[in-house]
C-alpha positions as CSV (number, residue, x, y, z in Angstrom):
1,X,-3.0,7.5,23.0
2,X,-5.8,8.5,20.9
3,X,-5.8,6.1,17.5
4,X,-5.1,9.1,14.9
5,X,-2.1,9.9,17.1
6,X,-1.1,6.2,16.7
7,X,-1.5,6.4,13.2
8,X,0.2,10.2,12.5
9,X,3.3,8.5,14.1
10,X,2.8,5.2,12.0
11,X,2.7,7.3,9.2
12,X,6.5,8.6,9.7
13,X,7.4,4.8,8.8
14,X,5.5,3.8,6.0
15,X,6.3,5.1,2.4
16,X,5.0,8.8,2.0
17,X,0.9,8.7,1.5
18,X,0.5,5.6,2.1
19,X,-2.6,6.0,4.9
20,X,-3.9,8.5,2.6
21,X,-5.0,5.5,-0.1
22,X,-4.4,2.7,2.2
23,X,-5.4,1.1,6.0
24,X,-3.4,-1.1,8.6
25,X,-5.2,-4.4,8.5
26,X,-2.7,-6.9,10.2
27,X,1.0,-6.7,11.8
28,X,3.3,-9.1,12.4
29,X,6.6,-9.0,14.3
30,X,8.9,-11.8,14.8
31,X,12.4,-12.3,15.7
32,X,14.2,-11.6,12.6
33,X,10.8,-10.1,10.4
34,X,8.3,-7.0,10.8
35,X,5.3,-7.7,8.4
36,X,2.5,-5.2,7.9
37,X,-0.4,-5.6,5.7
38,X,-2.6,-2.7,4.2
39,X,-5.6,-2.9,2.3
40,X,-6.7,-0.1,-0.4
41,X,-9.8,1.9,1.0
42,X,-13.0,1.4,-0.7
43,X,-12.5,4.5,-3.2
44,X,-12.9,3.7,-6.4
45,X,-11.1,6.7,-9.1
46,X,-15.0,7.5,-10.4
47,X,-14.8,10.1,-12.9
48,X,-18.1,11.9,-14.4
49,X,-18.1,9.2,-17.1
50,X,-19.3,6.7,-14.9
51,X,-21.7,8.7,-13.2
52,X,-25.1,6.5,-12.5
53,X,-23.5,3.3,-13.3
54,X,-23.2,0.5,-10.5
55,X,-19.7,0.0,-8.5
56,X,-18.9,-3.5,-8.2
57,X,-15.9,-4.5,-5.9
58,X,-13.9,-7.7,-7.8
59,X,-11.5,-8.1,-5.5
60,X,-8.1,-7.7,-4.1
61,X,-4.7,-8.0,-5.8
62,X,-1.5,-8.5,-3.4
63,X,1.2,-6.5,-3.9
64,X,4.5,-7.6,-1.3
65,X,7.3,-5.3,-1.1
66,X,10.6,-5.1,0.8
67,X,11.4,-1.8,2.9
68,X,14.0,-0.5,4.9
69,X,15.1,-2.9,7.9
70,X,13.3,-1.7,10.8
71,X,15.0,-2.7,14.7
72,X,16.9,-5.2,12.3
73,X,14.3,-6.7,11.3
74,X,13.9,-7.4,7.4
75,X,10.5,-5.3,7.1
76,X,7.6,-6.1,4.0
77,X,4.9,-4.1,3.3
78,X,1.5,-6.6,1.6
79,X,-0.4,-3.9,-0.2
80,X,-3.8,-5.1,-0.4
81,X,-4.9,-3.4,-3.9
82,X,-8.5,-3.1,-4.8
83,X,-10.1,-3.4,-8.1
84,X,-13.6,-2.4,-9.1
85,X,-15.6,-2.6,-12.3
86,X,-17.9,0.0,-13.0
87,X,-20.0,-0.4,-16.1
88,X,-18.0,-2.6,-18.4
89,X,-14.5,-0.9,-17.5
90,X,-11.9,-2.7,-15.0
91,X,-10.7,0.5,-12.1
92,X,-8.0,0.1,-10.4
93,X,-6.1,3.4,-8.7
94,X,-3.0,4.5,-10.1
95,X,-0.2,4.0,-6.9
96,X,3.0,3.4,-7.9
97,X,4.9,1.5,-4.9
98,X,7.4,-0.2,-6.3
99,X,10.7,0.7,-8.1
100,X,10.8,-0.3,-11.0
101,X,11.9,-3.6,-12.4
102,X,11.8,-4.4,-8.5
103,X,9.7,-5.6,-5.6
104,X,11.6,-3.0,-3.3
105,X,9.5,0.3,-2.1
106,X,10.5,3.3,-4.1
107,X,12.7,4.9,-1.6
108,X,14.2,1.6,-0.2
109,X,15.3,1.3,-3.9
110,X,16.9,3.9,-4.6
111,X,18.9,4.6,-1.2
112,X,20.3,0.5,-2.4
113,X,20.8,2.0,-5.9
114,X,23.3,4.8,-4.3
115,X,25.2,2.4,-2.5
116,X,26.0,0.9,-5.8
């Protein structure tokens, strides 16, 4: 199977967009955990202000989330989130993931929420 195929039908699993900002790095599955990590392309959110001026990457931030079990297994999502400084001005793209106040994914969150 051709890997865009693979990833079109990974894409039904992960939170909605997330392979348009992000790619699969690593995966992990063990008995009782499924652990994928994704790393923020190398984008930066350039507007024409900082046309000319050097892109410098500073690194990654690690963002770990909890998701819907998956095969009953407890799944987590390690977003791998990308900074860059461009001139003297800290970039960083604006993804929300989380819900808030939590360190569930947004849907995950809110299907717990309705439970109540």
């Amino acid at each position: 199977m051709p890997i865009s195929d693979q990833l079109s039908i990974l894409a039904l699993f992960l939170p909605e967009n997330t392979l348009r900002f992000f790619d699969v790095v690593s995966g992990m599955r063990t008995a009782d955990q499924l652990h994928l990590t994704l790393e923020e392309k190398n984008d930066p959110p350039l507007e024409e202000r900082h046309e000319g001026l050097p892109v410098l990457s500073k690194g990654f931030q690690d963002i770990t989330i909890t998701d819907f079990p998956v095969r009953g297994r407890k799944t987590t999502l390690t977003f791998r989130r990308r900074r860059w400084q461009v001139g003297d001005e800290l970039l960083k793209r604006d993804i929300d993931l989380c819900a808030p106040g939590t360190q569930l994914e947004k849907e995950f969150g809110n299907f717990l929420k309705a439970l109540g």
